[in-house]
C-alpha positions in Angstrom: -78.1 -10.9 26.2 -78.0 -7.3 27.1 -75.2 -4.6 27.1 -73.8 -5.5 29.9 -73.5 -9.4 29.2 -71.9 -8.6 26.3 -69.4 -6.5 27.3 -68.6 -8.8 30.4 -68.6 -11.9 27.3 -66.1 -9.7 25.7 -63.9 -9.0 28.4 -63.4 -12.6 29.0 -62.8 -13.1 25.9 -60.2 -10.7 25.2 -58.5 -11.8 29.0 -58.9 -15.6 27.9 -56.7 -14.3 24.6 -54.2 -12.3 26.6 -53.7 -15.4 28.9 -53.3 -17.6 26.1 -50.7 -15.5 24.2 -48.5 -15.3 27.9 -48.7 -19.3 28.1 -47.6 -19.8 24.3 -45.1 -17.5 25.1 -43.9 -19.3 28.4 -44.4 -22.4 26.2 -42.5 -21.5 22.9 -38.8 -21.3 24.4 -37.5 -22.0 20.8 -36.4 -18.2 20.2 -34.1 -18.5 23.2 -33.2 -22.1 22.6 -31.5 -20.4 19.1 -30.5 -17.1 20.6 -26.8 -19.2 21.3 -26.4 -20.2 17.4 -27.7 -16.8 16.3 -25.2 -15.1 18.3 -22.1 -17.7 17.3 -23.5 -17.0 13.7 -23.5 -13.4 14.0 -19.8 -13.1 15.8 -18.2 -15.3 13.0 -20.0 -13.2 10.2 -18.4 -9.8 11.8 -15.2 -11.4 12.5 -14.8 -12.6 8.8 -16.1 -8.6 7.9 -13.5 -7.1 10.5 -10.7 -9.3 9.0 -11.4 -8.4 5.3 -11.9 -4.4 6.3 -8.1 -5.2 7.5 -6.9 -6.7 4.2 -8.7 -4.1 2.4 -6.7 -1.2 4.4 -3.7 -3.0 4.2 -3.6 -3.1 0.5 -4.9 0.4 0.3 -1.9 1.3 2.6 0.4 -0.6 0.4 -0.9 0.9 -2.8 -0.8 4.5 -1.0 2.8 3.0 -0.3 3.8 2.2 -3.5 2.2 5.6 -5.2 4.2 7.8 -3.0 7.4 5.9 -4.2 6.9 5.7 -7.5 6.5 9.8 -7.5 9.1 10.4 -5.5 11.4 7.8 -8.3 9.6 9.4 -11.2 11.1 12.5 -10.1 14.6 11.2 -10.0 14.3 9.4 -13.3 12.4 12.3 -14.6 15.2 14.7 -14.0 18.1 12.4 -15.2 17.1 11.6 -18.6 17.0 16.0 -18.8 20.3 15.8 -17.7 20.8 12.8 -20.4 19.4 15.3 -22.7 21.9 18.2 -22.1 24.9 15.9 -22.0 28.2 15.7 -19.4 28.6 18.1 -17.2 25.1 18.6 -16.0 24.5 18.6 -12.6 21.2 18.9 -10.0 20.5 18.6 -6.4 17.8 16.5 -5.7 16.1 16.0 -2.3 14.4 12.1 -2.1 11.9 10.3 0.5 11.1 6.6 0.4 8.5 5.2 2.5 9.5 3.2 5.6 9.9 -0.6 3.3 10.1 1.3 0.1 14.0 0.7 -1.5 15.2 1.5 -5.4 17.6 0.3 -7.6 19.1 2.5 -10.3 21.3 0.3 -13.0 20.6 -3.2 -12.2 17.7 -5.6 -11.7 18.2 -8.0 -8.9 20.3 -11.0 -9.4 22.1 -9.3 -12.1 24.3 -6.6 -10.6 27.4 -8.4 -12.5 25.4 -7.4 -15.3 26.2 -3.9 -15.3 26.5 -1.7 -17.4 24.4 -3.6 -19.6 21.4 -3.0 -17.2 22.3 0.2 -16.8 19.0 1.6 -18.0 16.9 -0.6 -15.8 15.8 0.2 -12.4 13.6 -1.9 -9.7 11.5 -0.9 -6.9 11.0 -3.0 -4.3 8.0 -2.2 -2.4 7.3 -5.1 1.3 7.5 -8.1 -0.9 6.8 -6.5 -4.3 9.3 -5.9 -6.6 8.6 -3.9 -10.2 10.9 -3.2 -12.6 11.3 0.0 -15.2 13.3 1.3 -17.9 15.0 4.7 -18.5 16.2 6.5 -21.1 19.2 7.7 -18.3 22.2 5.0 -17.7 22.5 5.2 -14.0 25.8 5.0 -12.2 27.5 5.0 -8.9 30.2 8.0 -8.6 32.9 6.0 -9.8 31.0 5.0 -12.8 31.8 0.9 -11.4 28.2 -0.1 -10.6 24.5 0.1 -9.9 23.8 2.7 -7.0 21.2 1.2 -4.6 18.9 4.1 -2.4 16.9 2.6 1.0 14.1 4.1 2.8 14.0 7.8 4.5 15.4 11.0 3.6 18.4 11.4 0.8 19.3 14.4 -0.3 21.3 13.1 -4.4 23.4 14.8 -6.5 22.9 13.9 -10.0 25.2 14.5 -12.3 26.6 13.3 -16.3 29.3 12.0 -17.1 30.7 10.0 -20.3 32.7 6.7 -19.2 36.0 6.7 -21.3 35.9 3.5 -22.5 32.5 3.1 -24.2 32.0 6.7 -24.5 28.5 6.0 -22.7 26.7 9.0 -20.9 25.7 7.8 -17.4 23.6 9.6 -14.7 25.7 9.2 -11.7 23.6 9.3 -8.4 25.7 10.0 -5.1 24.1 11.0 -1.7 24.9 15.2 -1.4 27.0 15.0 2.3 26.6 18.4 2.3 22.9 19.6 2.3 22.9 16.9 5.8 23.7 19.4 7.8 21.2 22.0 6.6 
């Protein structure tokens, strides 16, 4: 066989190979046979990924939710066991935001607001469908010194201020809503 044999041997050859690869390709139709299943498989997986990304941000929203409440609250509570401290008389303005869901309870815990003023020195925070519960070192009031005082979501601009309740001779924080910075 001489040069050019071989080379026209090989060419058939390597066309015989091509040629066979296209017909087991024509042949094989089990890729696109699965290609249904694989795509089914593949929507379910990111559809069970998608939905756990939205639980995932909805507690992290919650949580954020929940943070930002508890600051705001600490500052209330923060600044009426000073004025617990310096005794009656004591008075402070106080300028409060709950989250949209976010409520507080100063001097109760719920199911227990006939219990007052022995719970005086608990208050709740209800949070969507959470509830957690704290205790002061303040005895919270209404201005009448009758009651828990209960504070919803937005914007309240408080008046704290101490006063001792003549029969027990108890020092309680009383927390009423400051009519008078509203118009600011």
């Amino acid at each position: 066989m001489d040069l050019v044999d071989q080379a026209f041997f090989l060419r058939k050859v390597e066309a015989n190979k091509a040629q066979h690869v296209v017909n087991s390709l024509e042949i094989d139709e089990s890729a696109v046979i699965s290609l249904p299943f694989r795509l089914t498989v593949s929507s379910i997986l990111f559809a069970v990924i998608l939905l756990l990304s939205f639980v995932y941000l909805y507690d992290f929203l919650e949580e954020a939710k929940e943070k930002a409440a508890m600051d705001e609250i600490s500052r209330l509570t923060a600044a009426a066991e000073q004025l617990s401290m310096r005794g009656e008389g004591s008075e402070v303005s106080l300028e409060l935001r709950l989250s949209e869901g976010v409520s507080a309870d100063f001097g109760t815990l719920p199911g227990r607001q006939d219990k007052w003023p022995e719970d005086a020195n608990d208050y709740c925070v209800h949070t969507g469908e959470k509830i957690t519960f704290y205790y002061s070192d303040a005895s919270f009031s209404n201005p009448e010194i009758n009651g828990p005082v209960f504070l919803g979501s937005g914007r309240h601009r408080l008046l704290l201020s101490t006063k001792l309740e003549p029969k027990s001779g108890r020092l309680f924080v009383l927390i009423s809503e400051n009519k008078t910075l509203d118009k600011i």
